[in-house]
ROGUMAR-39633 format. One record per residue (C-alpha): residue in three letters; x, y, z. Coordinates in steps of 0.05 Angstrom, whole numbers. Example, Ala and Ser with C-alpha at 12.3 -4.5 7.8 and 13.67 -1.06 7.14 Angstrom:
% residues 2
(node 'ALA' (246 -90 156)) (node 'SER' (273 -21 143)) 
***
This chain:
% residues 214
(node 'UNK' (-203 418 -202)) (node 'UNK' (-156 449 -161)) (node 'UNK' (-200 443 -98)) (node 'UNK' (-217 379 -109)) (node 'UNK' (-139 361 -108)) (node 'UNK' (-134 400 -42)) (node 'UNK' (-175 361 -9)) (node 'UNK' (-147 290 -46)) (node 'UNK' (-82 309 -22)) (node 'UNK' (-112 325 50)) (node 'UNK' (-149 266 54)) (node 'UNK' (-81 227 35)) (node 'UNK' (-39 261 89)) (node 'UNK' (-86 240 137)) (node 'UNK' (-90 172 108)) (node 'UNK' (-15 173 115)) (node 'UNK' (-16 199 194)) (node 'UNK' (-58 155 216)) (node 'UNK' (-26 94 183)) (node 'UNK' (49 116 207)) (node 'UNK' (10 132 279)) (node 'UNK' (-18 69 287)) (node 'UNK' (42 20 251)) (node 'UNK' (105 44 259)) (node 'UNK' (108 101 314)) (node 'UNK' (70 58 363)) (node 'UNK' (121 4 342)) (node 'UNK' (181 57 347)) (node 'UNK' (147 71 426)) (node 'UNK' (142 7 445)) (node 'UNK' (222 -5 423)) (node 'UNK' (237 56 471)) (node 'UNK' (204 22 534)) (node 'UNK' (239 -38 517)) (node 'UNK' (315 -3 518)) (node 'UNK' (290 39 566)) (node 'UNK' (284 -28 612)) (node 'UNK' (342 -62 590)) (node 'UNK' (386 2 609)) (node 'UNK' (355 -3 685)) (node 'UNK' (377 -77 684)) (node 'UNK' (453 -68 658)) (node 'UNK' (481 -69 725)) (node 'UNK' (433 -110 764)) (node 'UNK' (422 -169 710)) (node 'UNK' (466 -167 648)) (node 'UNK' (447 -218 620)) (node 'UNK' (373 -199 618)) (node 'UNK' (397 -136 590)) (node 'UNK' (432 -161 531)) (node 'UNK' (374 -205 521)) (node 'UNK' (330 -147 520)) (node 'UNK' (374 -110 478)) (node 'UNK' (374 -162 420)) (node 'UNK' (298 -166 420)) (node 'UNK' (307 -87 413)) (node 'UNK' (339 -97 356)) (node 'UNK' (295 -155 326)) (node 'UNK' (237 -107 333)) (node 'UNK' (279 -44 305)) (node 'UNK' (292 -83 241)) (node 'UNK' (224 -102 229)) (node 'UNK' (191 -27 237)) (node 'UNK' (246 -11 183)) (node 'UNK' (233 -68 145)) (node 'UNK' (153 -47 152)) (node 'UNK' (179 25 134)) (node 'UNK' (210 8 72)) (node 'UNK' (144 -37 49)) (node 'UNK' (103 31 72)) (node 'UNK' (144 74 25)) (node 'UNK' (143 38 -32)) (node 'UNK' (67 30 -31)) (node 'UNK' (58 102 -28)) (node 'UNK' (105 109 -93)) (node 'UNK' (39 130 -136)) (node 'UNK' (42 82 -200)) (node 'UNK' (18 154 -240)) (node 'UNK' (81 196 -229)) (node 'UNK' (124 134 -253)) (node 'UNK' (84 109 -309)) (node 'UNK' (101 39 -293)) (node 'UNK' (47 -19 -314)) (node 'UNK' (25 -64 -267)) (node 'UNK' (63 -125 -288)) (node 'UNK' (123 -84 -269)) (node 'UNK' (101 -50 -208)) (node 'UNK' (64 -102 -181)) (node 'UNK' (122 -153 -177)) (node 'UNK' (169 -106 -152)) (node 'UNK' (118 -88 -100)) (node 'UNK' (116 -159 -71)) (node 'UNK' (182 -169 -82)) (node 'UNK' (201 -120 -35)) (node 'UNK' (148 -139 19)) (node 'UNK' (173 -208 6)) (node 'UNK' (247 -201 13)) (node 'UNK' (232 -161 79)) (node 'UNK' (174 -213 107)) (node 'UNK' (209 -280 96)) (node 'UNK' (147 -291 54)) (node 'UNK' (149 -323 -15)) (node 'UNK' (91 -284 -66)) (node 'UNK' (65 -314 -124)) (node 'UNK' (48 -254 -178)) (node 'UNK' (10 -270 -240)) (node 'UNK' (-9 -218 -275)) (node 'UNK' (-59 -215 -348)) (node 'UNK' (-46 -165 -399)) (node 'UNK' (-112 -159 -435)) (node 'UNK' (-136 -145 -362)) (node 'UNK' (-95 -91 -347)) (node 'UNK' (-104 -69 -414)) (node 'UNK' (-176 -49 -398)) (node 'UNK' (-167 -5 -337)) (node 'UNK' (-151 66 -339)) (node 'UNK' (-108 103 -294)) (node 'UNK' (-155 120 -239)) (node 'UNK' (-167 35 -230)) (node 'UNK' (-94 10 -241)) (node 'UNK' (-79 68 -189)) (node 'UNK' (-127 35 -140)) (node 'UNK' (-102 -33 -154)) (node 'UNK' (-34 -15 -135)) (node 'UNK' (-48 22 -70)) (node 'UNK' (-101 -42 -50)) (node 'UNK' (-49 -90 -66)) (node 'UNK' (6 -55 -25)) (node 'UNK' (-44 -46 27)) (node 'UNK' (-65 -116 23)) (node 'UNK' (5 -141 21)) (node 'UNK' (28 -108 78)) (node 'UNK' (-26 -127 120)) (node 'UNK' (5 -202 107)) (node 'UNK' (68 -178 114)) (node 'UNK' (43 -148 189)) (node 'UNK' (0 -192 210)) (node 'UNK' (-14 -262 180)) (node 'UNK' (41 -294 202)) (node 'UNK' (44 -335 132)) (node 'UNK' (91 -375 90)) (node 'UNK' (58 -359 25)) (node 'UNK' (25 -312 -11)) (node 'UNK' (-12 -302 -79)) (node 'UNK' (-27 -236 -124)) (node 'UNK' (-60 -244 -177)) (node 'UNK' (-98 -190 -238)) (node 'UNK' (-138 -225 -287)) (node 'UNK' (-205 -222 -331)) (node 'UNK' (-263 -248 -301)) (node 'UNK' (-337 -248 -339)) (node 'UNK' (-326 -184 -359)) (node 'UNK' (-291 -160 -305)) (node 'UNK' (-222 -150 -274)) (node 'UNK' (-205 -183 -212)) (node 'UNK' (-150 -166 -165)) (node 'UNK' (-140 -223 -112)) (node 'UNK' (-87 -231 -58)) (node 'UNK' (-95 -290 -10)) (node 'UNK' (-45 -319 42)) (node 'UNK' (-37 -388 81)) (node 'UNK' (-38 -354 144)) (node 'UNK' (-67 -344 216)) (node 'UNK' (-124 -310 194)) (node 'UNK' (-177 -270 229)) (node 'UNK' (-249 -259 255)) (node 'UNK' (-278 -208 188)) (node 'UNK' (-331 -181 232)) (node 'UNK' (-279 -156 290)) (node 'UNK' (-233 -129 243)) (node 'UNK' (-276 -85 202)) (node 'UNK' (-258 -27 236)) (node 'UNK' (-177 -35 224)) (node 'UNK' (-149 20 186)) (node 'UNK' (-123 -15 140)) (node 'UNK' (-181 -49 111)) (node 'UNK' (-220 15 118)) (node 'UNK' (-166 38 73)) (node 'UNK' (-177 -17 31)) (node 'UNK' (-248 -6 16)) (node 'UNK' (-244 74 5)) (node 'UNK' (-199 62 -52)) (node 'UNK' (-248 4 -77)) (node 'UNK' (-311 50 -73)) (node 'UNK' (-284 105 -102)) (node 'UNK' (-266 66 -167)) (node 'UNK' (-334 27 -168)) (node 'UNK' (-304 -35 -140)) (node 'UNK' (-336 -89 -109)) (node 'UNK' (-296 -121 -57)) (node 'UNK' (-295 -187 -27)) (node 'UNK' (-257 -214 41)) (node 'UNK' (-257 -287 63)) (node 'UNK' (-218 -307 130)) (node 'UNK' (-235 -345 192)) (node 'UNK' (-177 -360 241)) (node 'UNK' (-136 -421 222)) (node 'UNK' (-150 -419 150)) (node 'UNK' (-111 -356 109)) (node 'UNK' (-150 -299 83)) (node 'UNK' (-173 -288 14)) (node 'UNK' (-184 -205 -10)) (node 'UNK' (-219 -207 -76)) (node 'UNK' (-230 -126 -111)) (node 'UNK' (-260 -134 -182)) (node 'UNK' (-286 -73 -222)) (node 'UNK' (-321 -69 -287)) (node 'UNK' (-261 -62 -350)) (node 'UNK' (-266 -6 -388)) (node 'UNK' (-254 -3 -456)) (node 'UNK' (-196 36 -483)) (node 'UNK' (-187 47 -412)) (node 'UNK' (-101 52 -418)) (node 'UNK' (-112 121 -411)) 
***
């Protein structure tokens, strides 16, 4: 058991590094280029400068908005105890309040009911991934998460009005690579619909488990 946790919690740093490597500490080196340019223009163009400056801090505030939405997803729903209908709301709340974007939660008792920890777990982390890829990328108004029972199932699903994407170029992103892990290792079947222009629609839905509150 013990080795097995070794390498979870290896597997999860790395997880960790290469999300903060490719979100906010390329986001955090790109902010340094930009004051680094607007200091060489203080005395030759001002007003360039101070225009520089305040997209500086337009982009500062967003990597800490991002960094706030990237802690509380890694807040693992196990050491708190919390159920999903509390944690998930609170989760989009947050990514809400710091994305300008308006989330729709509607969660089902009787289908959280069924899950055990391992699944609700998994739900969490793929909604907070799945969320903040929105909040990131999508460029969208509004957003909807939603756990229910489905033919003997339950079904996460998180869709968005907006940009969307090109599924087959973005296979490879780390996030949805992410995404899928956690899916797979539960027994998850996972489902992602998006073409640019039209939102994007995740679907994850696992077999319930009886007595599964465990």
């Amino acid at each position: 058991v013990g080795s097995e946790m070794c390498i979870r919690d290896s597997e999860e740093r790395h997880r960790i590094g290469m999300d903060l490597h490719d979100g906010a500490i390329q986001s955090l080196y790109g902010l340094a280029l930009l004051i680094e340019g607007a200091s060489e223009q203080v005395e030759r163009d001002p007003g360039e400068a101070r225009a520089a400056l305040a997209r500086a801090v337009d982009r500062l505030n967003a990597a800490i908005a991002d960094l706030r939405s990237y802690v509380l997803g890694l807040r693992p729903i196990g050491g708190s105890d919390r159920p999903l209908r509390e944690s998930l709301p609170t989760l989009a709340a947050h990514i809400a309040t710091n994305a300008l974007l308006a989330v729709d939660v509607q969660i089902d008792p009787e289908a959280e009911a069924s899950l055990d920890r391992a699944a609700r777990e998994a739900i969490f982390y793929v909604a907070a991934d799945a969320l903040g890829n929105v909040a990131r990328h999508a460029r969208a108004r509004h957003a909807v998460l939603r756990l229910r029972n489905d033919e003997g199932a339950v079904e996460l699903e998180i869709r968005d009005d907006g940009v969307g994407f090109e599924t087959d170029r973005a296979a490879g992103g780390l996030g949805l690579r992410n995404i899928r892990e956690r899916a797979f290792n539960v027994g998850a079947r996972l489902e992602l619909e998006s073409r640019p222009g039209t939102g994007t629609r995740l679907v994850m839905r696992l077999p319930a488990r009886k007595g599964g509150a465990a």
